[in-house]
C-alpha positions as CSV (number, residue, x, y, z in Angstrom):
1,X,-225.5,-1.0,85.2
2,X,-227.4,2.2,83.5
3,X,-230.5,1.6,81.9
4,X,-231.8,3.6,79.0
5,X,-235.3,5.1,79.8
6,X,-237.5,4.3,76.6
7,X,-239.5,6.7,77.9
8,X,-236.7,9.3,77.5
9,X,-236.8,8.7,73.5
10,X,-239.1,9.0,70.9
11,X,-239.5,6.9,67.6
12,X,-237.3,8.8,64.6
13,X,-237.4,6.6,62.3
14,X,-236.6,3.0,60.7
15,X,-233.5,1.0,59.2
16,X,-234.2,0.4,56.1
17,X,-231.5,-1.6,53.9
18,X,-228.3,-2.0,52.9
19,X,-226.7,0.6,50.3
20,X,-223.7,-0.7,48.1
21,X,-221.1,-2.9,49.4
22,X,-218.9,-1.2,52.0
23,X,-222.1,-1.2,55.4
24,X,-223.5,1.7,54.8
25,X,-227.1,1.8,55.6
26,X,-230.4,3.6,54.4
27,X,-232.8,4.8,56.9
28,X,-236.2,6.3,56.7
29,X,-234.9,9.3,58.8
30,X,-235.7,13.5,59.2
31,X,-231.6,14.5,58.8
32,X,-232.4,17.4,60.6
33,X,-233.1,15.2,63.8
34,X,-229.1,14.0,64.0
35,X,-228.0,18.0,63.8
36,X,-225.9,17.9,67.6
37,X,-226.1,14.5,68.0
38,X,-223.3,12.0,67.5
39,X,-225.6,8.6,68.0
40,X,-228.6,7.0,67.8
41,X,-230.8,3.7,69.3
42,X,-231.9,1.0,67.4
43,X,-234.7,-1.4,69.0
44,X,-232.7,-4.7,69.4
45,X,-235.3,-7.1,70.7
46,X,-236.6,-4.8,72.7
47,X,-234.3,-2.6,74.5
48,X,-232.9,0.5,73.0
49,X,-229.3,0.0,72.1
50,X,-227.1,3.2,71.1
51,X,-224.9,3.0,68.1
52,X,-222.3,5.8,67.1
53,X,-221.8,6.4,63.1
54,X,-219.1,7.0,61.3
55,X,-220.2,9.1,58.4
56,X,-223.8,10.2,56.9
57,X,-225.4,12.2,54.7
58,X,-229.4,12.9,53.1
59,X,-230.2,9.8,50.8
60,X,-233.4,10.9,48.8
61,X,-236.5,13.4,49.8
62,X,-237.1,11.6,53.5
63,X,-233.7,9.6,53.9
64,X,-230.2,9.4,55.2
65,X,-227.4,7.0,54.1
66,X,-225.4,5.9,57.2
67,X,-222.7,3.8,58.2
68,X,-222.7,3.0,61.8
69,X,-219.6,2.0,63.7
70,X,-219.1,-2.1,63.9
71,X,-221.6,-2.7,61.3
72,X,-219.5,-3.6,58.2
73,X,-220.0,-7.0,57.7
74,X,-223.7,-8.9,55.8
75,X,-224.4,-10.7,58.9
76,X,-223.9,-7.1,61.0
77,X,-226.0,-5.5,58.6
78,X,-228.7,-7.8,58.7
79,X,-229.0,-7.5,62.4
80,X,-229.9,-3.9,62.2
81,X,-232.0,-3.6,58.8
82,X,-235.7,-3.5,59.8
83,X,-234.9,-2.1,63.1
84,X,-237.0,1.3,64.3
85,X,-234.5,4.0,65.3
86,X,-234.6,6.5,68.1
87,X,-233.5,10.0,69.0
88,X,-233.6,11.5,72.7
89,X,-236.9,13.5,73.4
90,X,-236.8,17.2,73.6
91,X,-233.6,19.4,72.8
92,X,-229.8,18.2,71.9
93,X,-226.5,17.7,74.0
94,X,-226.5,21.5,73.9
95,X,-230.1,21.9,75.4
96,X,-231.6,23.4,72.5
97,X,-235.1,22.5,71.1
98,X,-234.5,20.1,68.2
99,X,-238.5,19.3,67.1
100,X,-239.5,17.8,63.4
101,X,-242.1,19.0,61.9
102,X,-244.0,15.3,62.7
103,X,-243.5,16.6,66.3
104,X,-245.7,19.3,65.8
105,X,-248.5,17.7,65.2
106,X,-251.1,18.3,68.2
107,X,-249.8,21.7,68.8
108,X,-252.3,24.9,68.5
109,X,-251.3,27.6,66.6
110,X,-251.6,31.4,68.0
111,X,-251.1,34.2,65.5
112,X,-251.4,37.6,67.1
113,X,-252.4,36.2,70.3
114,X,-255.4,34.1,68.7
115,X,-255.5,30.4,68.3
116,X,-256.0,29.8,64.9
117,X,-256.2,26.0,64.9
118,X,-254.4,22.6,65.8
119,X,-251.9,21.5,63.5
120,X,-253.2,17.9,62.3
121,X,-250.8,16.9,59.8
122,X,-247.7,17.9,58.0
123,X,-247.4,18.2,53.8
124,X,-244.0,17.7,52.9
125,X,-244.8,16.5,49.6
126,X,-243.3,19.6,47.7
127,X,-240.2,21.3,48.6
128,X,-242.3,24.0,51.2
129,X,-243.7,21.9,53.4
130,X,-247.0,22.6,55.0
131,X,-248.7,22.9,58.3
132,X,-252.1,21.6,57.7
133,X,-254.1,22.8,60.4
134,X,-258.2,22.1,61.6
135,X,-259.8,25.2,62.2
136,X,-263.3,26.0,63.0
137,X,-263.5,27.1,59.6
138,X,-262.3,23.5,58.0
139,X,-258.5,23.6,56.5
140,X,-255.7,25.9,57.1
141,X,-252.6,25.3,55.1
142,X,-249.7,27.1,56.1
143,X,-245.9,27.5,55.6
144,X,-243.9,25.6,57.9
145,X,-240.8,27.8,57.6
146,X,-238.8,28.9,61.0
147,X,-238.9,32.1,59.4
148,X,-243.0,32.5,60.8
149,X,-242.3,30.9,63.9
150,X,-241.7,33.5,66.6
151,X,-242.1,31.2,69.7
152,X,-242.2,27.1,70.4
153,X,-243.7,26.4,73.9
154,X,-243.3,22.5,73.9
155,X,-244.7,22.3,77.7
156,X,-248.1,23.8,76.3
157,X,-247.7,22.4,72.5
158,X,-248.2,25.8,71.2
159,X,-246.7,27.4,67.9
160,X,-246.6,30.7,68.2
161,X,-246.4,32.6,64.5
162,X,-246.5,35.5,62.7
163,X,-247.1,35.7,59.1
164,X,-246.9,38.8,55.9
165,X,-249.5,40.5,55.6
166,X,-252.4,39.3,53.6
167,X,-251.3,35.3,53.9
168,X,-254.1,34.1,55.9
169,X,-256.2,35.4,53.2
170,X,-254.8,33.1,50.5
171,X,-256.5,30.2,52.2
172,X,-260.0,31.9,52.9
C-alpha cells in the first residue's frame, strides 16, 4: 500500500461550502495553483486523501467553484466542507515551477545583481498585486508581474527581477 508523503504537499487552500444544488463546491483557492494538475488532497481526519474534479472555474477575487468527482450528494458534501486542501510542492506533472505568490514570501529579491530586500508579504488587494518587501530602507512595494521576473531559484528562495527604468524611484 502507497502512502502519500504530507511532507511532499503544501497547504493550498480550504473547502469552503456548498454552491447551488447539483455538489459543486466553493474553495478558498489560488486557480492558478490547479493549472497542470488534474487533482487535489483534502485533509480527511488526518491523512491527505486525493480527489479528482469534474469541472471548475474562478468563483470570486480569491476563489474557485468545483465539483469533485463522488461528491454529489448533502451527506458527501458535508464530509468535505471545512476540510484544508493540498497541492504537491514544487512544479507540476510536467516538472515545471508552479509557485503562488504566498510562496514567495521569504524569498530575497536581487535586481541587477543586488539584494534589494525580502519579500514579507503579498498585496493582492487591487487587481496588480504587490510584492511588499523589507528593506534596510523600511518598505518596498513592488509589482508582482512575471513580466519583471527574470529568474526563480527556489533552492536559494531568490527572485531575481528586473524592472523599467526609473520604478524603484517611485517608492523612494
Amino acid at each position: 500500500m502507497n502512502t502519500i508523503d504530507r511532507n511532499d504537499y503544501r497547504r493550498a487552500g480550504r473547502v469552503l461550502k456548498a454552491h447551488g444544488l447539483k455538489g459543486d463546491l466553493v474553495l478558498e483557492l489560488d486557480a492558478d495553483a490547479l493549472d497542470g494538475r488534474d487533482c487535489l488532497m483534502l485533509d480527511m481526519e488526518g491523512l491527505l486523501v486525493p480527489f479528482f474534479w469534474e469541472s471548475w472555474r474562478t468563483f470570486g477575487t480569491d476563489g474557485v467553484l468545483m465539483h469533485l468527482q463522488g461528491v454529489d450528494t448533502p451527506e458527501q458534501i458535508r464530509e468535505v466542507a471545512g476540510r484544508d486542501v493540498y497541492l504537491p510542492k514544487g512544479g507540476s506533472e510536467e516538472g515545471e515551477e508552479m509557485l503562488t505568490y504566498e510562496d514567495l514570501i521569504g524569498y530575497h529579491v536581487l535586481y541587477e545583481g543586488r539584494q534589494l530586500g525580502v519579500i514579507e508579504d503579498v498585496d493582492d488587494q487591487t487587481e496588480n498585486v504587490l510584492l511588499v518587501l523589507s528593506t534596510d530602507h523600511g518598505e518596498l512595494l513592488l509589482p508582482a508581474s512575471p513580466d519583471y521576473v527574470t529568474a526563480v531559484r527556489v533552492e536559494d528562495q531568490v527572485l531575481e527581477m528586473d524592472f523599467p527604468a526609473g520604478l524603484l524611484t517611485i517608492n523612494a
